[in-house]
N, C-alpha and C positions, 0 to 999 in steps of 0.2 A: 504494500500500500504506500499511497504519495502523500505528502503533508500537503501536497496544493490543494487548492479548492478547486472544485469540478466546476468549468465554465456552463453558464447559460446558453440553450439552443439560438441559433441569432433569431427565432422567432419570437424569441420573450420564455417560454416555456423553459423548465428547468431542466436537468439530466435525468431527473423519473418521468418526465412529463410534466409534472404541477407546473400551474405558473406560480411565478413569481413577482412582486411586484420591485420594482426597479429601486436602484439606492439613488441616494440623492447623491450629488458630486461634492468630496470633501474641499472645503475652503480653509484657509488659515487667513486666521483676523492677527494686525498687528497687535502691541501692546495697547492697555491702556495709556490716558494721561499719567496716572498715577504712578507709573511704573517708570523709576528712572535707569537710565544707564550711564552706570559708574565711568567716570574719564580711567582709563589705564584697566579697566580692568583686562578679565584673563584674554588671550587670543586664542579663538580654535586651535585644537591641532591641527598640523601640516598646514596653519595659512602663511604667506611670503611675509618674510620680513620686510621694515622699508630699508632696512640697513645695519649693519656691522655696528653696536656701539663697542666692545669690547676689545684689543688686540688678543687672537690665541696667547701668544706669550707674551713673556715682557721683553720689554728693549732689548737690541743685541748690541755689542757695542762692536765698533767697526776697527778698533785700535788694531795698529800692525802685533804680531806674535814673536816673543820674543825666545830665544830656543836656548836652553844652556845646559850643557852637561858635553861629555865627549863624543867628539866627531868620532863617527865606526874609520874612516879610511886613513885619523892620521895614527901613524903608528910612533912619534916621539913623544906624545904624549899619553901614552898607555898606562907609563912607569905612575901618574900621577895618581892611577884609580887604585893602585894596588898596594895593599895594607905593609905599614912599614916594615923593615928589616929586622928592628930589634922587638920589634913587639912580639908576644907571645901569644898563639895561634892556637895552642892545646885547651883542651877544656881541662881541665883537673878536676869539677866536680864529679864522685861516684854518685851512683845510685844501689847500686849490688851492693856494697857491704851494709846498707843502712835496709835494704830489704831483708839480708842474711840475718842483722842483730832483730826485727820485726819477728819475723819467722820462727828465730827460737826462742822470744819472748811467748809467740802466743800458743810455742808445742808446748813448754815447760807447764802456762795456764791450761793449756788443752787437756794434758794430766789430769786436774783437778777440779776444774768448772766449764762450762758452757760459754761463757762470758765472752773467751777470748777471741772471739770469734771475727770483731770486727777488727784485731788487729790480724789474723792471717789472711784475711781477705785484701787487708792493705797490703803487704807482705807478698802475696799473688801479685796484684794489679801491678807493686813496683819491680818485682822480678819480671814480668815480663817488658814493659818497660826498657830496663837495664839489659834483657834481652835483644832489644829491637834497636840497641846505641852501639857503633861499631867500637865504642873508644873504653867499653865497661870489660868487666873481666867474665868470658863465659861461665868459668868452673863454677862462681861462688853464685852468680846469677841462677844457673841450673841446681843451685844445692838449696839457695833462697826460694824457687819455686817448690823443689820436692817437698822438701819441710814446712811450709806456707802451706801447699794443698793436705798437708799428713796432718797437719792442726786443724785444718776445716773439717777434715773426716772425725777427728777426736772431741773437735765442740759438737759438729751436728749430730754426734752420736750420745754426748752428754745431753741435748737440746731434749733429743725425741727421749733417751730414758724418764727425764725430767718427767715430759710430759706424761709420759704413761702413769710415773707414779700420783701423778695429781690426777687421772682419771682412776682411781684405783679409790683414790679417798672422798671423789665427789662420787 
């Protein structure tokens, strides 16, 4: 079925036959007096602007560009970009041995509580770290790890006893 309406026969008669009696033609009346129309108000949509008040952006400004830093082609002045002779280049801060002493702080608490838990989780995080630095020491980084994951096995294993026994007493 159509949502349209079924046209009238051109005889007047309708589509069963009945007749019908004709509509009257729709008018639109304007407003009344009474009815003002506000200066500025809304504009339809899609009606034509009379014109641009706004710029899209703001000013540009037209000033020449000025360029500094090294020329790629001259090559006597390369020596200028590159970091002095006597300075020192090495990093000296560790990370591994500050992960290693982590690690067996939180196996030693791992022993005895549950607690320790957020230090060998840091203990982890910096051993691997110390892992990923070419300038760290592998041996103690990979002993920082083992030990660091051997303490999260020993608290989450205190964690869950814990818990069991507290379901035991509720």
């Amino acid at each position: 079925m159509s949502d349209v309406p079924r046209s009238p026969r051109p005889d007047g008669s309708g589509v069963d036959g009945a007749s019908r009696p004709a509509l009257p033609n729709p008018s639109i009346e304007g407003p009344s007096g009474e009815v003002e129309h506000p200066a500025g108000s809304a504009r339809i949509p899609g009606a034509r602007r009379d014109g641009y008040t706004k710029l899209p952006t703001g000013p540009v400004g037209i000033e020449p560009v000025n360029v500094s830093g090294p020329v790629a082609d001259d090559v006597a002045h390369d020596a200028d970009w590159e970091p002095a002779t006597g300075a020192s280049a090495v990093d000296d801060t560790r990370l591994a041995p500050w992960a290693l002493m982590a690690a067996i702080v939180a196996l030693a608490a791992s022993f005895f509580v549950g607690w320790g838990i957020p230090i060998a989780v840091v203990a982890v995080i910096a051993s691997i770290m110390s892992l990923r630095r070419p300038v760290e020491s592998r041996a103690i980084a990979r002993w920082a790890l083992v030990l660091g994951l051997c303490a999260t096995v020993y608290s989450l294993g205190w964690l869950v006893w814990a818990g069991m026994q507290f379901e035991r007493l509720g």
